[in-house]
C-alpha atoms as a printed R data frame, in Angstrom:
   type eleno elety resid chain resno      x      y       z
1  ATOM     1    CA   UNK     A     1  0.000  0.000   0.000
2  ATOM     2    CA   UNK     A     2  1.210  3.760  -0.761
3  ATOM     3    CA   UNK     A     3 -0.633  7.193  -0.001
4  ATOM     4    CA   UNK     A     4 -0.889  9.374  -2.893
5  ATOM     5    CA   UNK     A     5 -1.810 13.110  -1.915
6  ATOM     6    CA   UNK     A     6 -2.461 11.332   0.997
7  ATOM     7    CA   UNK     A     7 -4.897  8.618   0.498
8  ATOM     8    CA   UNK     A     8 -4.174  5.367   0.468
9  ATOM     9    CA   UNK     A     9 -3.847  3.579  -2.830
10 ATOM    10    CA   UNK     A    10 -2.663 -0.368  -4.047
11 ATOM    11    CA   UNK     A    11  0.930 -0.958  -4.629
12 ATOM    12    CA   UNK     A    12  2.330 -3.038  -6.827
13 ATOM    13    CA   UNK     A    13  5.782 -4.962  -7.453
14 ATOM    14    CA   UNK     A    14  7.601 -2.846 -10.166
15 ATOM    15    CA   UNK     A    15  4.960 -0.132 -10.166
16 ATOM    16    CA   UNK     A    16  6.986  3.355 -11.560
17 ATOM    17    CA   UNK     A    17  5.870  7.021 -11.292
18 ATOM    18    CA   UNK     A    18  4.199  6.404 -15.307
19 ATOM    19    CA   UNK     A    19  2.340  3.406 -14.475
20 ATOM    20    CA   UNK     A    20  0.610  5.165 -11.274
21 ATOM    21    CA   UNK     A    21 -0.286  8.562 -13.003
22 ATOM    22    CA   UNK     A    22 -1.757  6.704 -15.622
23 ATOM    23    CA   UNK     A    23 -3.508  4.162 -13.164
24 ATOM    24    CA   UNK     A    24 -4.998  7.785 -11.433
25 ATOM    25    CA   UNK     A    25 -5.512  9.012 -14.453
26 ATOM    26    CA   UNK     A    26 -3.254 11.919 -13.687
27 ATOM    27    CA   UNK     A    27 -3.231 13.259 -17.508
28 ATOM    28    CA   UNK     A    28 -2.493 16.673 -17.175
29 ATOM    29    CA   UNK     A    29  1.051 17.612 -19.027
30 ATOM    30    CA   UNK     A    30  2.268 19.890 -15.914
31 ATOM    31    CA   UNK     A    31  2.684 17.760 -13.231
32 ATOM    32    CA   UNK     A    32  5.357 17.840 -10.207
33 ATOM    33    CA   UNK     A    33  5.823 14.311  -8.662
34 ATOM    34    CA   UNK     A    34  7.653 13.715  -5.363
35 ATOM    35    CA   UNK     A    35  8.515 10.820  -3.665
36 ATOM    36    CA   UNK     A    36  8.883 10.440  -0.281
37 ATOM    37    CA   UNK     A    37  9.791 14.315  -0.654
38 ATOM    38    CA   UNK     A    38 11.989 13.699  -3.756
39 ATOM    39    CA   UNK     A    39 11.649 15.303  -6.422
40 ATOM    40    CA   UNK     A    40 11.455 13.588  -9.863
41 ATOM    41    CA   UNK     A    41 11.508 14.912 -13.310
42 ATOM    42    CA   UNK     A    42  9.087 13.985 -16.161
43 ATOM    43    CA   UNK     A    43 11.971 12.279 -18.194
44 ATOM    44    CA   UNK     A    44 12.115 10.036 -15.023
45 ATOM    45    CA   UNK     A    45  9.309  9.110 -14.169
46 ATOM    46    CA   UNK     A    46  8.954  5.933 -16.609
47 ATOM    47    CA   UNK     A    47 12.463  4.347 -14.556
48 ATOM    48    CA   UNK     A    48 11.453  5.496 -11.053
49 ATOM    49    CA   UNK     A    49  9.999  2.568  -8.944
50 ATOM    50    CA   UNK     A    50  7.819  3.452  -6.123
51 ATOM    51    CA   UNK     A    51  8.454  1.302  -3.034
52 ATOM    52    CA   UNK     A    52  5.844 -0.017  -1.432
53 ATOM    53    CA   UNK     A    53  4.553  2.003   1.890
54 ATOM    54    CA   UNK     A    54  6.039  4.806  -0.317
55 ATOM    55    CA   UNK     A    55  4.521  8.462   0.347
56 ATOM    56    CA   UNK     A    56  3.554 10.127  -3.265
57 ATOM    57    CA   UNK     A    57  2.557 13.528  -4.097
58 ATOM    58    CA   UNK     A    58  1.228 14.628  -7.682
59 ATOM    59    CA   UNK     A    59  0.590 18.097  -8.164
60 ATOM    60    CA   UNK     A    60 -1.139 19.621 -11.184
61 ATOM    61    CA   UNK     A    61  0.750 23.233 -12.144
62 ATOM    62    CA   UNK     A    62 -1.494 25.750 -12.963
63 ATOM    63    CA   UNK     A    63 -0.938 29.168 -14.485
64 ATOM    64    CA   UNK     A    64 -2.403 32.326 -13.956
65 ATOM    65    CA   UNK     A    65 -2.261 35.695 -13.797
């Protein structure tokens, strides 16, 4: 099990950053993932594994003015 903007969510052996956002349907192009407060970067998020009990925040950025 892993939290993901802190509810719980199924883990998975193998599971990487891609394979959750598209699980939560997390389309939107500007997105800032951290993992257990690390920072990843779009290019990595297809080769980052989560571990399981792993604490995951997705944030949509959103521009204004």
């Amino acid at each position: 099990m892993i939290r993901v903007n802190g509810e719980q969510a199924p883990w998975r052996e193998g599971m990487t950053i891609r394979n959750l956002l598209e699980e939560r349907n997390f389309t939107f192009p500007m997105i800032a993932v951290w993992v257990n407060g690390t920072p990843h970067k779009r290019d990595e998020f297809s080769s980052v594994k989560i571990p399981d009990g792993a604490e995951v925040q997705a944030i949509h950025m959103i521009s204004g003015g």
